[in-house]
mmCIF file of the N, C-alpha and C atoms, coordinates in Angstrom:
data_MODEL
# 
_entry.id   MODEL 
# 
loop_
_atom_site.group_PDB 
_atom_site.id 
_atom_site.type_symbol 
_atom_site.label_atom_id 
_atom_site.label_alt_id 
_atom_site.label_comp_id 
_atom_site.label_asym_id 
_atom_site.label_entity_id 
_atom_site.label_seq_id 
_atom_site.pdbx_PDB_ins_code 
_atom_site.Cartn_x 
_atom_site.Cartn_y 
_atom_site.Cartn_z 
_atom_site.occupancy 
_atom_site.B_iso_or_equiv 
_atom_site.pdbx_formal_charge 
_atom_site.auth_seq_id 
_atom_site.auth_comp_id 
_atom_site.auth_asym_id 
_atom_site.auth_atom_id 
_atom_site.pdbx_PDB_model_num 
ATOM 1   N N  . UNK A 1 1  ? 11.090 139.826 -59.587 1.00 0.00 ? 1  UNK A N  1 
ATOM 2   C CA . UNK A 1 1  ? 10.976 138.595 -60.323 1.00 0.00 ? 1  UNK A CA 1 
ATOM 3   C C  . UNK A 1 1  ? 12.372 138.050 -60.601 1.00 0.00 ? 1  UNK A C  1 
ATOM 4   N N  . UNK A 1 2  ? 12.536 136.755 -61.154 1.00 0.00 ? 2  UNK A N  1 
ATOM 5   C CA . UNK A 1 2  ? 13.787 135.981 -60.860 1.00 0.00 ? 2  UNK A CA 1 
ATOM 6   C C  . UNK A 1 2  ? 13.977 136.013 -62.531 1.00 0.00 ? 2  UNK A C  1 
ATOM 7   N N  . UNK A 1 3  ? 15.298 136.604 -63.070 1.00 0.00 ? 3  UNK A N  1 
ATOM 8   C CA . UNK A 1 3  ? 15.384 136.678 -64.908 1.00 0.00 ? 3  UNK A CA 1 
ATOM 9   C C  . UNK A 1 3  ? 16.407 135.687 -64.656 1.00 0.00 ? 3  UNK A C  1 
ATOM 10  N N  . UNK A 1 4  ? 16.642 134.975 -65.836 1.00 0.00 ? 4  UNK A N  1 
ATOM 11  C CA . UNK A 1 4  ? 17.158 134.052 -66.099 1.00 0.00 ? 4  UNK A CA 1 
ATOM 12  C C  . UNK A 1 4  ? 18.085 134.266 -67.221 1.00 0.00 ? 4  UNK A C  1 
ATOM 13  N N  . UNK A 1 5  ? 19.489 133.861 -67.355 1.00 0.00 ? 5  UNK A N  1 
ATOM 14  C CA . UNK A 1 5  ? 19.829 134.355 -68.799 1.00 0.00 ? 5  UNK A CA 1 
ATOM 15  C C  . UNK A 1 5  ? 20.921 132.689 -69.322 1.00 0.00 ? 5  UNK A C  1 
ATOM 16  N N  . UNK A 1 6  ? 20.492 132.637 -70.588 1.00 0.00 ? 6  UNK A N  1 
ATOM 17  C CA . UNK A 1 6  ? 21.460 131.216 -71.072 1.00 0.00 ? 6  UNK A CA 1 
ATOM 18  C C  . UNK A 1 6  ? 22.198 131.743 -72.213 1.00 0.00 ? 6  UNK A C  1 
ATOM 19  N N  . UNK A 1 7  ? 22.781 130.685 -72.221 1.00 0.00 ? 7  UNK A N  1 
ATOM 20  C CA . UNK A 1 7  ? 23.908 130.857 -73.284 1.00 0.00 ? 7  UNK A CA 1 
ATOM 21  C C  . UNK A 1 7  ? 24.528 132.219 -73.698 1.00 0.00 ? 7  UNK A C  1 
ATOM 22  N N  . UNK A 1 8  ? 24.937 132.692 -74.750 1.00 0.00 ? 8  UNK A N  1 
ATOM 23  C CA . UNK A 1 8  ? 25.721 133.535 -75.107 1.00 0.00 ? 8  UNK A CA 1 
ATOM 24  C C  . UNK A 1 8  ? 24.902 134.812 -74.228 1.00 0.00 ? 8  UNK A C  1 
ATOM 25  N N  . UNK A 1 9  ? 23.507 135.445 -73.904 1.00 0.00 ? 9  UNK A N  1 
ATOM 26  C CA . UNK A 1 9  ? 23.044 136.368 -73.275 1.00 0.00 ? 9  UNK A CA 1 
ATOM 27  C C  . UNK A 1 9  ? 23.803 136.160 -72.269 1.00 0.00 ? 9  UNK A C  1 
ATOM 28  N N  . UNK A 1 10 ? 24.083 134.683 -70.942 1.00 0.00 ? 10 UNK A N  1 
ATOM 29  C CA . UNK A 1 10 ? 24.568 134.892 -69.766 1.00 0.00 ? 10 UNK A CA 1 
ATOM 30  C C  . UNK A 1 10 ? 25.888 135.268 -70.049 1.00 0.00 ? 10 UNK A C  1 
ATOM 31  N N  . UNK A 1 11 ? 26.490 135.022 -71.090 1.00 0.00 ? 11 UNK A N  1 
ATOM 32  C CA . UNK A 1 11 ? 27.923 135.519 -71.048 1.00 0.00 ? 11 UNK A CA 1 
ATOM 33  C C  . UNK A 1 11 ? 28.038 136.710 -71.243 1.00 0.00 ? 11 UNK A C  1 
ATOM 34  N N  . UNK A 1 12 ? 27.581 137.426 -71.604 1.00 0.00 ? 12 UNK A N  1 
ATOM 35  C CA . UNK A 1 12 ? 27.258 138.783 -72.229 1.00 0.00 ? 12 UNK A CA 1 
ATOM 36  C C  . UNK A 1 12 ? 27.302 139.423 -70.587 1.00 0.00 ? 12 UNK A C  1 
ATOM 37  N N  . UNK A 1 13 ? 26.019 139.051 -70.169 1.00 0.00 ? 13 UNK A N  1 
ATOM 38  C CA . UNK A 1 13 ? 25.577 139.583 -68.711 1.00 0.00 ? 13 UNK A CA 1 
ATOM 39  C C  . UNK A 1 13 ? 26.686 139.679 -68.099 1.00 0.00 ? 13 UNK A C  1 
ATOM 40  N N  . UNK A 1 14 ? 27.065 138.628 -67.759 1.00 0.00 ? 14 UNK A N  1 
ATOM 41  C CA . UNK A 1 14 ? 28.282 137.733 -66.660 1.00 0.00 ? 14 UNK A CA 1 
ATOM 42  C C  . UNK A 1 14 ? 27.583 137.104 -65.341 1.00 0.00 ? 14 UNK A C  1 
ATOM 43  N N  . UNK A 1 15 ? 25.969 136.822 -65.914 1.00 0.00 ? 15 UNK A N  1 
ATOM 44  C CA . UNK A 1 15 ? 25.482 136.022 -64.538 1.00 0.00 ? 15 UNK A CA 1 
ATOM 45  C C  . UNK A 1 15 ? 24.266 135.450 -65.244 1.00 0.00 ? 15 UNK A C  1 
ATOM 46  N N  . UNK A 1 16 ? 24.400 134.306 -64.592 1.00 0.00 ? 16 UNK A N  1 
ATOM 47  C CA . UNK A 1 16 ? 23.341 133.132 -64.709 1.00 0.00 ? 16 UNK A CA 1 
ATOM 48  C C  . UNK A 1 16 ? 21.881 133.749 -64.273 1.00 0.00 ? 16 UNK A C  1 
ATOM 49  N N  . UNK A 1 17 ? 21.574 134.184 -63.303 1.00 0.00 ? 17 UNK A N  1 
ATOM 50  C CA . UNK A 1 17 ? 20.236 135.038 -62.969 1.00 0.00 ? 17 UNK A CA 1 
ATOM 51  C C  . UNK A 1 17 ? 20.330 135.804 -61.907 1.00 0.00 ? 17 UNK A C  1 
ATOM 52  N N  . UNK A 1 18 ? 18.882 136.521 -61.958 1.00 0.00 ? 18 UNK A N  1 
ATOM 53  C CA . UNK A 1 18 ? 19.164 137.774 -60.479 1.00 0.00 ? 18 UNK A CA 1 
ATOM 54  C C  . UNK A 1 18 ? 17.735 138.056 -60.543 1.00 0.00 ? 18 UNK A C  1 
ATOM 55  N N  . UNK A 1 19 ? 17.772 138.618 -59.134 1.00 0.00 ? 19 UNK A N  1 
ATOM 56  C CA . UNK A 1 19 ? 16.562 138.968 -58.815 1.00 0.00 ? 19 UNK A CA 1 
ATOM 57  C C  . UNK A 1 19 ? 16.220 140.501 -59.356 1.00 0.00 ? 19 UNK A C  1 
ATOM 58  N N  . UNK A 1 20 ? 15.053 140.837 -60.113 1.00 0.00 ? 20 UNK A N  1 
ATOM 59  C CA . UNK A 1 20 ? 14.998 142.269 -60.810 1.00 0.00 ? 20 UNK A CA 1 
ATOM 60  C C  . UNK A 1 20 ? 13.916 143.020 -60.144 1.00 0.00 ? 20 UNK A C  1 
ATOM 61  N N  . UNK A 1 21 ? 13.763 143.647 -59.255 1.00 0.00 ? 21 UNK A N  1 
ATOM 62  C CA . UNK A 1 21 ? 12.800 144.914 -58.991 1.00 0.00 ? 21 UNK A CA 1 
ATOM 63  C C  . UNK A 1 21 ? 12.103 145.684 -60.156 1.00 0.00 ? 21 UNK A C  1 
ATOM 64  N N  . UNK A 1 22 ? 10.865 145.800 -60.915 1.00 0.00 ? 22 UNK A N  1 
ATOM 65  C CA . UNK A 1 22 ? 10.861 146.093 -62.090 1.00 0.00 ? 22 UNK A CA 1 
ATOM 66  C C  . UNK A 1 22 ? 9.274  146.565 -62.106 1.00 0.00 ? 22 UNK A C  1 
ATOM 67  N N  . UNK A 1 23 ? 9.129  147.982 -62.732 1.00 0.00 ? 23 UNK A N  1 
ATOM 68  C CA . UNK A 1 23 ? 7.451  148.074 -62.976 1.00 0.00 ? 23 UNK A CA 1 
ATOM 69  C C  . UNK A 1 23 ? 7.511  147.602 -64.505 1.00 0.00 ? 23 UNK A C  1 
ATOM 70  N N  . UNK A 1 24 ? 8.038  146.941 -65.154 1.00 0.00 ? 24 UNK A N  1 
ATOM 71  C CA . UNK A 1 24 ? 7.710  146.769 -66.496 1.00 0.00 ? 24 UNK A CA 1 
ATOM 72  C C  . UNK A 1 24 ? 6.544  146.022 -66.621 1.00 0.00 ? 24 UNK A C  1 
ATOM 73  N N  . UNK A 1 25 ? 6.005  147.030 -67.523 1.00 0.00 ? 25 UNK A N  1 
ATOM 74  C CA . UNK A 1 25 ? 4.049  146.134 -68.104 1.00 0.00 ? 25 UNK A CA 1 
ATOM 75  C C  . UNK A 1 25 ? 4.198  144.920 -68.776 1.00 0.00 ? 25 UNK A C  1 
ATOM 76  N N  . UNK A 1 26 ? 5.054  144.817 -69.506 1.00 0.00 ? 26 UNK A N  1 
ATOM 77  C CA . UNK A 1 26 ? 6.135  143.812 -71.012 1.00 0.00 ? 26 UNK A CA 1 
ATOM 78  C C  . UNK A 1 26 ? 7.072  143.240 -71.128 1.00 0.00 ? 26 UNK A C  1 
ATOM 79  N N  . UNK A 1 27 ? 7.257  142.447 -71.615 1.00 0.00 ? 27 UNK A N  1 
ATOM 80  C CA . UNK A 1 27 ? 8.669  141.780 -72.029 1.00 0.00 ? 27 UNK A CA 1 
ATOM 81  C C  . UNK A 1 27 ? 9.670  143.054 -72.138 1.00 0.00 ? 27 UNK A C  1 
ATOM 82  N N  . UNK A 1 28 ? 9.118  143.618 -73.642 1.00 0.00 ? 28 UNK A N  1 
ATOM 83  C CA . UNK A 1 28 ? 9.646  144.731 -74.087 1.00 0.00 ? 28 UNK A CA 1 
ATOM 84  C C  . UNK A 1 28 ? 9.714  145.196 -72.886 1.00 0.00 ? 28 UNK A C  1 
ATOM 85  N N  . UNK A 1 29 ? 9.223  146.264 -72.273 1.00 0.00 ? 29 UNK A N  1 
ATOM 86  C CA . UNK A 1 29 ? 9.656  147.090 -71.612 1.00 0.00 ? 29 UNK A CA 1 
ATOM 87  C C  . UNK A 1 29 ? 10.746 146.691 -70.295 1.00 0.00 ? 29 UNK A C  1 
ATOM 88  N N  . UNK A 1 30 ? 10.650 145.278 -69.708 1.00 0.00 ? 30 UNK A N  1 
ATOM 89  C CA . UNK A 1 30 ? 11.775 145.013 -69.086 1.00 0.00 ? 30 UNK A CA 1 
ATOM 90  C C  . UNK A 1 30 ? 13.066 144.581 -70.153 1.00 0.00 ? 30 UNK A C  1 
ATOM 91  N N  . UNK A 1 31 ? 13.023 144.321 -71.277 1.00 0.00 ? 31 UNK A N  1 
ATOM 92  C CA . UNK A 1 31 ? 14.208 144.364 -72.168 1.00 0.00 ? 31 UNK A CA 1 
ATOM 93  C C  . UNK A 1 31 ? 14.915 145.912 -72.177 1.00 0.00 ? 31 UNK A C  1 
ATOM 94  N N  . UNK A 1 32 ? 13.678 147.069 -71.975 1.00 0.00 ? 32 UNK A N  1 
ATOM 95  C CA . UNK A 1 32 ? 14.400 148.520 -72.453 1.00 0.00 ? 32 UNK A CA 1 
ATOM 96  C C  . UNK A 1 32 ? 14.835 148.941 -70.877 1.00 0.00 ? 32 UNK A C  1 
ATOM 97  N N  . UNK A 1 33 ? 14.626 148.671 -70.081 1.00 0.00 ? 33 UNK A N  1 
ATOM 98  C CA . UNK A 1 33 ? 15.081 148.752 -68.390 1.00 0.00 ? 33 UNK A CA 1 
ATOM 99  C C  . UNK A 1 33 ? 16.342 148.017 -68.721 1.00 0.00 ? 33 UNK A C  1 
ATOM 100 N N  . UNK A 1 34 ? 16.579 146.833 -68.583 1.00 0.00 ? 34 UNK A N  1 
ATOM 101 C CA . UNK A 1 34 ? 17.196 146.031 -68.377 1.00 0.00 ? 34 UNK A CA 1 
ATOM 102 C C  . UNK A 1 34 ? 18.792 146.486 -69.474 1.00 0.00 ? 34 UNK A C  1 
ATOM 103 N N  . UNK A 1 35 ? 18.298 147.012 -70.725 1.00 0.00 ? 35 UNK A N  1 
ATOM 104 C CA . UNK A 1 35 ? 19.238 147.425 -71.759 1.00 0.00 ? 35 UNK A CA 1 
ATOM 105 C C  . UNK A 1 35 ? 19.729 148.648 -71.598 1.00 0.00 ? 35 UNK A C  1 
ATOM 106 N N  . UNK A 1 36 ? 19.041 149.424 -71.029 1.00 0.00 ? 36 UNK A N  1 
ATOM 107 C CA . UNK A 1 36 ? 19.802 150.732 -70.007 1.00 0.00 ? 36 UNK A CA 1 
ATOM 108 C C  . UNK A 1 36 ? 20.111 150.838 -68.497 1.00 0.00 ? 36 UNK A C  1 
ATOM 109 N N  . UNK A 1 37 ? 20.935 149.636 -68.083 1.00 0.00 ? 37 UNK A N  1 
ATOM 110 C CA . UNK A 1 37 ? 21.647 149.610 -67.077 1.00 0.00 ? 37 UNK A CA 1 
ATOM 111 C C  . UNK A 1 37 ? 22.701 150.194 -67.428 1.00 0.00 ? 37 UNK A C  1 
ATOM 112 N N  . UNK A 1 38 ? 23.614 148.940 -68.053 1.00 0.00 ? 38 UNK A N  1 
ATOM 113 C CA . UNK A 1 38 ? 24.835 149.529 -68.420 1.00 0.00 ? 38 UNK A CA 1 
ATOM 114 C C  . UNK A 1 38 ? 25.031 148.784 -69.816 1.00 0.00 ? 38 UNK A C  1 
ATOM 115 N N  . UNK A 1 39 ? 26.638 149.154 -70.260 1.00 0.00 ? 39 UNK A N  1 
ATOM 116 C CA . UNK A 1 39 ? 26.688 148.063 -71.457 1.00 0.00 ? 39 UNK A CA 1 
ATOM 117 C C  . UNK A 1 39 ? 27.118 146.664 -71.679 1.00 0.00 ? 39 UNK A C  1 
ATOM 118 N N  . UNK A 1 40 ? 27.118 146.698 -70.956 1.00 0.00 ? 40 UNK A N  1 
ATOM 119 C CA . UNK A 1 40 ? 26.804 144.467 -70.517 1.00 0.00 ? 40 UNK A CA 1 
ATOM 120 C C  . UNK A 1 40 ? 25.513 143.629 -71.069 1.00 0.00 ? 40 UNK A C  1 
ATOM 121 N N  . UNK A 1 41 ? 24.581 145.021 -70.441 1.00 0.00 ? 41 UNK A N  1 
ATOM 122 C CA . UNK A 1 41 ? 23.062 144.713 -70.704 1.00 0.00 ? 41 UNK A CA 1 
ATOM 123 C C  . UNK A 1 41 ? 22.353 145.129 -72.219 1.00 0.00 ? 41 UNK A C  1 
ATOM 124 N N  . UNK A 1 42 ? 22.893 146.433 -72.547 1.00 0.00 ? 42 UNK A N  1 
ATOM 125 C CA . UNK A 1 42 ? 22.600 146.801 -73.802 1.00 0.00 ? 42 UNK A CA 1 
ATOM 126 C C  . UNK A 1 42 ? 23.569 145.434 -75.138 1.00 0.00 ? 42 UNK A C  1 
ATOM 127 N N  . UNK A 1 43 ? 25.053 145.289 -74.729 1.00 0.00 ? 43 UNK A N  1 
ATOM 128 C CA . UNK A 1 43 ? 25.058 144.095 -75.954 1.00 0.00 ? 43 UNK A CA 1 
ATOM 129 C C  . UNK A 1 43 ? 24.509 143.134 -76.113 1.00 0.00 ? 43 UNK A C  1 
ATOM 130 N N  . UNK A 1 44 ? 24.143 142.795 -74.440 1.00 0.00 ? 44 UNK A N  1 
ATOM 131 C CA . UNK A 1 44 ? 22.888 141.378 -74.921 1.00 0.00 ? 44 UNK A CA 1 
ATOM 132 C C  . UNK A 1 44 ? 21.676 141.485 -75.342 1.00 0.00 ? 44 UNK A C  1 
ATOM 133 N N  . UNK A 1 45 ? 21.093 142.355 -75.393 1.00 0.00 ? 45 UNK A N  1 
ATOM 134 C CA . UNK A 1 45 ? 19.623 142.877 -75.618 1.00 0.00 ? 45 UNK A CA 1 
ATOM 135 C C  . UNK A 1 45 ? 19.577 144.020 -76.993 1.00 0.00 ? 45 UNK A C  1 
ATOM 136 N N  . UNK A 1 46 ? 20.873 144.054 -78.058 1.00 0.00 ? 46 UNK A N  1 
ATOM 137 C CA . UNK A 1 46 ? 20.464 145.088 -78.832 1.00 0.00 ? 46 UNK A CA 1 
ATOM 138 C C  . UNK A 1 46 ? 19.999 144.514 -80.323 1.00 0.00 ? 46 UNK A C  1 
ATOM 139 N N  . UNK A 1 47 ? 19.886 142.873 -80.399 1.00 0.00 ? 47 UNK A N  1 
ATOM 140 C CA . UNK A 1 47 ? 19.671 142.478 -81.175 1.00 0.00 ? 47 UNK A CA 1 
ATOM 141 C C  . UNK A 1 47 ? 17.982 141.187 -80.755 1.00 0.00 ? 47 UNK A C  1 
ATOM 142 N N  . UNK A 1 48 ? 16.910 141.846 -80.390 1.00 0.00 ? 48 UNK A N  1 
ATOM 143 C CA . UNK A 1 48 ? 16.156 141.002 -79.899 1.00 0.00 ? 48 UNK A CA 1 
ATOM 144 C C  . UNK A 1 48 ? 15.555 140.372 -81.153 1.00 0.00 ? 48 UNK A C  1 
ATOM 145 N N  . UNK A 1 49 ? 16.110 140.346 -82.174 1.00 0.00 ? 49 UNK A N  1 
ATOM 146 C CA . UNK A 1 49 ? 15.662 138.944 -83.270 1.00 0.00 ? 49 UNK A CA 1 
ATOM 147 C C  . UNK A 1 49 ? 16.579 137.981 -82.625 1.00 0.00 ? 49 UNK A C  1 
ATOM 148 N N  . UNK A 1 50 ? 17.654 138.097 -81.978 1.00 0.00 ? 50 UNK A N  1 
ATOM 149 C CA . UNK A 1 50 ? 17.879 136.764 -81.931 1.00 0.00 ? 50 UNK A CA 1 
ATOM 150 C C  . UNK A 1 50 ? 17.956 136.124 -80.442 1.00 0.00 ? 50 UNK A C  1 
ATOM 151 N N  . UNK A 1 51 ? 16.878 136.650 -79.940 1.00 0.00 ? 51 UNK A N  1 
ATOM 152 C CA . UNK A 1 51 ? 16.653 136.228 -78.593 1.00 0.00 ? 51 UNK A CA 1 
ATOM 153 C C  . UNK A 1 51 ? 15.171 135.805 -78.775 1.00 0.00 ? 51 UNK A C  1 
ATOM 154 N N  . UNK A 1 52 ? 14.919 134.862 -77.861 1.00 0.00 ? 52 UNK A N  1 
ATOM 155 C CA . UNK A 1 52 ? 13.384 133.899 -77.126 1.00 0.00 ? 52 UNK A CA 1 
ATOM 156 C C  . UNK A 1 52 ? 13.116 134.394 -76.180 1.00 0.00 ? 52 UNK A C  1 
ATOM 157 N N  . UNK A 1 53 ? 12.165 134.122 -75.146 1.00 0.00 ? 53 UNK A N  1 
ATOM 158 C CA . UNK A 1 53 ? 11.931 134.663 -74.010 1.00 0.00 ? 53 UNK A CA 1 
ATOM 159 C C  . UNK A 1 53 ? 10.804 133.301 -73.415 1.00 0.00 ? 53 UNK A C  1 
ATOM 160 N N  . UNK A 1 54 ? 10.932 133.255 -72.625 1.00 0.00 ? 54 UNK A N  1 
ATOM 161 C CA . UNK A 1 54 ? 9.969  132.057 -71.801 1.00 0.00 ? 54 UNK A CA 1 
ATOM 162 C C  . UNK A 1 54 ? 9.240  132.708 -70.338 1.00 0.00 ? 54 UNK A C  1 
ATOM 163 N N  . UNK A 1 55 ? 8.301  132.647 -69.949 1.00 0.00 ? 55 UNK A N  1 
ATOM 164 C CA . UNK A 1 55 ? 7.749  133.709 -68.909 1.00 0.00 ? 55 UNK A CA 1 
ATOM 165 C C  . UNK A 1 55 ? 6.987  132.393 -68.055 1.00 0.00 ? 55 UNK A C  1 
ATOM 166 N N  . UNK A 1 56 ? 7.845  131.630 -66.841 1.00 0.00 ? 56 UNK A N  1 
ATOM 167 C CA . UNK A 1 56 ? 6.970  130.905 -65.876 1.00 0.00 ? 56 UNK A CA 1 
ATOM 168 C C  . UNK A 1 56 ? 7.307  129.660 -67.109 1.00 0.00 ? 56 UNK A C  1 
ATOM 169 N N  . UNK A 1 57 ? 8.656  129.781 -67.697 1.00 0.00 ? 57 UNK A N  1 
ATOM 170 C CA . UNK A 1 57 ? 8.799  128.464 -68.396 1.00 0.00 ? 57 UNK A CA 1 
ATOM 171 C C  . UNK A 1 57 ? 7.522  128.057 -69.596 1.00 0.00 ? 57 UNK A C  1 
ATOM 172 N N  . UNK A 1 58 ? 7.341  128.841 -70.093 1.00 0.00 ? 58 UNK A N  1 
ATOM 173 C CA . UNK A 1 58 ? 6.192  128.639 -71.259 1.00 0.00 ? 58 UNK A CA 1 
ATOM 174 C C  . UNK A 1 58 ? 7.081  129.558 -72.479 1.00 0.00 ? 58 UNK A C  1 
ATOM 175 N N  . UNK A 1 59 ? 7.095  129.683 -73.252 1.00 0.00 ? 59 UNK A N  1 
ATOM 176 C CA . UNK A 1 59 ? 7.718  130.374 -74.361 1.00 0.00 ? 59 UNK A CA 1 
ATOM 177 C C  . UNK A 1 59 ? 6.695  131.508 -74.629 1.00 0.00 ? 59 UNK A C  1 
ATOM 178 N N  . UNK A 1 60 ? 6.742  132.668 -74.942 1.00 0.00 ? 60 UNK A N  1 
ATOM 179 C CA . UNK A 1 60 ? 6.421  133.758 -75.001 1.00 0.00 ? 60 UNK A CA 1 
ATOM 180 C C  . UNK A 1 60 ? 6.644  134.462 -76.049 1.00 0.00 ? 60 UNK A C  1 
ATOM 181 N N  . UNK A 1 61 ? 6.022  135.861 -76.073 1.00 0.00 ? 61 UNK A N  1 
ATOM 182 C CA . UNK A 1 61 ? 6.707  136.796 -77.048 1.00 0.00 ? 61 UNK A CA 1 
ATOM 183 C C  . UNK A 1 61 ? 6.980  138.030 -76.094 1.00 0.00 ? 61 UNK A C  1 
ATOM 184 N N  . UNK A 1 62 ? 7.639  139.179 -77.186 1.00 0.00 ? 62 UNK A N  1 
ATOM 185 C CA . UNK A 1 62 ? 7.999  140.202 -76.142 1.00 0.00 ? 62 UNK A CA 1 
ATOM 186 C C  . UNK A 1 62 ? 7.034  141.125 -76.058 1.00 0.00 ? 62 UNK A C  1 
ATOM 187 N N  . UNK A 1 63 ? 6.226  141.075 -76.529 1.00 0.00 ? 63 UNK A N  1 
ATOM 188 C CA . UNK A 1 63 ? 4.856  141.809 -76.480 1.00 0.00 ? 63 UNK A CA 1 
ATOM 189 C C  . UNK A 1 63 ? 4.252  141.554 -74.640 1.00 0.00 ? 63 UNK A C  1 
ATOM 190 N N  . UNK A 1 64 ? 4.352  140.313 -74.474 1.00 0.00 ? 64 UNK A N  1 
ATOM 191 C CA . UNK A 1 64 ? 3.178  139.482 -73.316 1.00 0.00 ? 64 UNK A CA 1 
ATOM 192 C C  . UNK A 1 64 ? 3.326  140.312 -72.117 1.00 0.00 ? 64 UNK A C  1 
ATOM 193 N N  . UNK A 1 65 ? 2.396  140.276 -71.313 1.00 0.00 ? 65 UNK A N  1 
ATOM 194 C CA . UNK A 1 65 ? 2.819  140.703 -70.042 1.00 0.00 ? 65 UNK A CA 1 
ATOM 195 C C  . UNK A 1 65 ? 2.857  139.854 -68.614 1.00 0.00 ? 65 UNK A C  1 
ATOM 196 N N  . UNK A 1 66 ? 3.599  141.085 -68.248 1.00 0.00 ? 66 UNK A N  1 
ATOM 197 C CA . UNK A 1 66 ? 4.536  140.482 -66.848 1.00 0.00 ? 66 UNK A CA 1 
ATOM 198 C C  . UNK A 1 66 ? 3.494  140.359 -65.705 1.00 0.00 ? 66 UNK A C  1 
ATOM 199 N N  . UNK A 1 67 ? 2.380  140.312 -66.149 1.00 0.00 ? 67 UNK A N  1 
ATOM 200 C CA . UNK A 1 67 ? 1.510  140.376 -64.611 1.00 0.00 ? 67 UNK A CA 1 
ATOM 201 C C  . UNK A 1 67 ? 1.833  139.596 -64.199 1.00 0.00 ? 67 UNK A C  1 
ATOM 202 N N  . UNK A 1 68 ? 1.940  138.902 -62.640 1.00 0.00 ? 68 UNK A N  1 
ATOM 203 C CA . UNK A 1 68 ? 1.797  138.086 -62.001 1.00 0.00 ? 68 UNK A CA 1 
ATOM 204 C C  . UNK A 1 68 ? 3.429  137.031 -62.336 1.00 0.00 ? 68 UNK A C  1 
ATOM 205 N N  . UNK A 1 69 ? 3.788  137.914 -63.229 1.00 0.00 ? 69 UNK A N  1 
ATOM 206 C CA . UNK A 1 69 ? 4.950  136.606 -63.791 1.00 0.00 ? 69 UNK A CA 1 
ATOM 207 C C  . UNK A 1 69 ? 5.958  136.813 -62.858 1.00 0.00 ? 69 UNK A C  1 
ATOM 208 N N  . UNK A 1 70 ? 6.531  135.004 -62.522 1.00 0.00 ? 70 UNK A N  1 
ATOM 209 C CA . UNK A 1 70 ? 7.552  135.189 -61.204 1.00 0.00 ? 70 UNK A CA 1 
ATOM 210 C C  . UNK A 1 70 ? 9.110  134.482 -62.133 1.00 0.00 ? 70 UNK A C  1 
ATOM 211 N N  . UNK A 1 71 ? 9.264  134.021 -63.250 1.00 0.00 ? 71 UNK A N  1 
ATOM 212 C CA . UNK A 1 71 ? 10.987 134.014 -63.794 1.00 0.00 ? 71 UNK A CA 1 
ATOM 213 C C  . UNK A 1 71 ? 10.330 134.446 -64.945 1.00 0.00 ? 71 UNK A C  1 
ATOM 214 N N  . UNK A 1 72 ? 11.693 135.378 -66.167 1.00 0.00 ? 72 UNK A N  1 
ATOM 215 C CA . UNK A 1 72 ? 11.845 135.320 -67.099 1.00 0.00 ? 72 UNK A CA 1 
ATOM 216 C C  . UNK A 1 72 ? 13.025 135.237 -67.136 1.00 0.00 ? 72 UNK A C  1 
ATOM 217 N N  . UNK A 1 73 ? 13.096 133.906 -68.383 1.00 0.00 ? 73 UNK A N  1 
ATOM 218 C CA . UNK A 1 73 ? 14.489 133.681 -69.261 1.00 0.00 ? 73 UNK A CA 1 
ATOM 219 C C  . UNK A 1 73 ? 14.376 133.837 -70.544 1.00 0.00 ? 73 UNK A C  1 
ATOM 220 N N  . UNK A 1 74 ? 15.710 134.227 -70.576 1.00 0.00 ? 74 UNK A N  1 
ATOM 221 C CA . UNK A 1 74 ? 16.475 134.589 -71.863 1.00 0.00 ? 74 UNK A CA 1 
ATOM 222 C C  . UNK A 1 74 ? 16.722 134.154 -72.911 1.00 0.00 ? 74 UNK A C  1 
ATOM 223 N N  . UNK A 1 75 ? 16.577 133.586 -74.130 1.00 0.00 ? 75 UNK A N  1 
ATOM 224 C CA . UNK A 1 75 ? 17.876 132.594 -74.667 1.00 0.00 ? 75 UNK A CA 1 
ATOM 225 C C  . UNK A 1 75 ? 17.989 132.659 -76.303 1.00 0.00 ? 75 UNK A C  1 
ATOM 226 N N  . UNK A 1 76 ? 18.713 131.993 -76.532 1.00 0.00 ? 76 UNK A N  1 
ATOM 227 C CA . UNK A 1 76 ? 19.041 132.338 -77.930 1.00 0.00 ? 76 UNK A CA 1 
ATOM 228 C C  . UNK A 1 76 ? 17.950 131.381 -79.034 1.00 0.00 ? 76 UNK A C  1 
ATOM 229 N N  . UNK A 1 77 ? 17.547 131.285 -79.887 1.00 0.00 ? 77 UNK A N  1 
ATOM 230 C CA . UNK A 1 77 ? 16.762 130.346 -80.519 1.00 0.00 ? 77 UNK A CA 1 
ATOM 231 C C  . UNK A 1 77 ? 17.408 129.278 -80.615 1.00 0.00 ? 77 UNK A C  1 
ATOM 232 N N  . UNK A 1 78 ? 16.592 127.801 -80.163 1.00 0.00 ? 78 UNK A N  1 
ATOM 233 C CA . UNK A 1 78 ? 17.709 126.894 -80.094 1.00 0.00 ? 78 UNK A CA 1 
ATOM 234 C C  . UNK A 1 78 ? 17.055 125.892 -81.823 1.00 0.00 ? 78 UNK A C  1 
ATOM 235 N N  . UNK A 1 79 ? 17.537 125.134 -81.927 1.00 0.00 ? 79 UNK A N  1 
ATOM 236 C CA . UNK A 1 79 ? 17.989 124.389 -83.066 1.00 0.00 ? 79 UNK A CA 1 
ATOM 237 C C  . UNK A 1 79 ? 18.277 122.485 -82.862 1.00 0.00 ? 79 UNK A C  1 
ATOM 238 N N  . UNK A 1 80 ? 17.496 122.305 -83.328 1.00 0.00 ? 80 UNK A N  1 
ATOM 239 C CA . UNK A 1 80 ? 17.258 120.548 -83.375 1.00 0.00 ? 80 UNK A CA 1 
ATOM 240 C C  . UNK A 1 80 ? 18.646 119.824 -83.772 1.00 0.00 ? 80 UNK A C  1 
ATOM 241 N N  . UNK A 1 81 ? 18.964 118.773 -83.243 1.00 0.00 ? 81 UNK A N  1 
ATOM 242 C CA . UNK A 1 81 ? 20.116 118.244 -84.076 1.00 0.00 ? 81 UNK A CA 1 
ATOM 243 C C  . UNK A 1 81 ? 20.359 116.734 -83.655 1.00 0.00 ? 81 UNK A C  1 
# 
């Protein structure tokens, strides 16, 4: 599946998106894959209050699952202004 990462997460990462090979059932559980790569991945992912998640561009929670799902992105809670 194609992950997506914005703002301060892609900087964290050091990449805009990538393609992920992944049996994760969950959000969660591709957050706990994804956070034990290395530590690039664990600082962006060790605070998931302050991350969103969107699955096929719909907003999500980290509970939902990944069946069939072809992008997840990343992002920080955004804010009206």
């Amino acid at each position: 599946m194609n992950v997506v990462y914005f703002a301060w997460v892609r900087e964290r990462i050091g990449l805009p998106q990538e393609t992920v090979e992944t049996d994760a059932a969950t959000v969660k559980d591709l957050i706990a894959e994804l956070g034990a790569r290395e530590e690039r991945y664990a600082a962006a992912f060790a605070d998931t209050s302050a991350l969103r998640v969107a699955l096929d561009q719909e907003l999500s929670d980290f509970d939902a699952s990944l069946a069939g799902v072809r992008e997840v992105a990343f992002f920080p809670p955004m804010t009206g202004g």
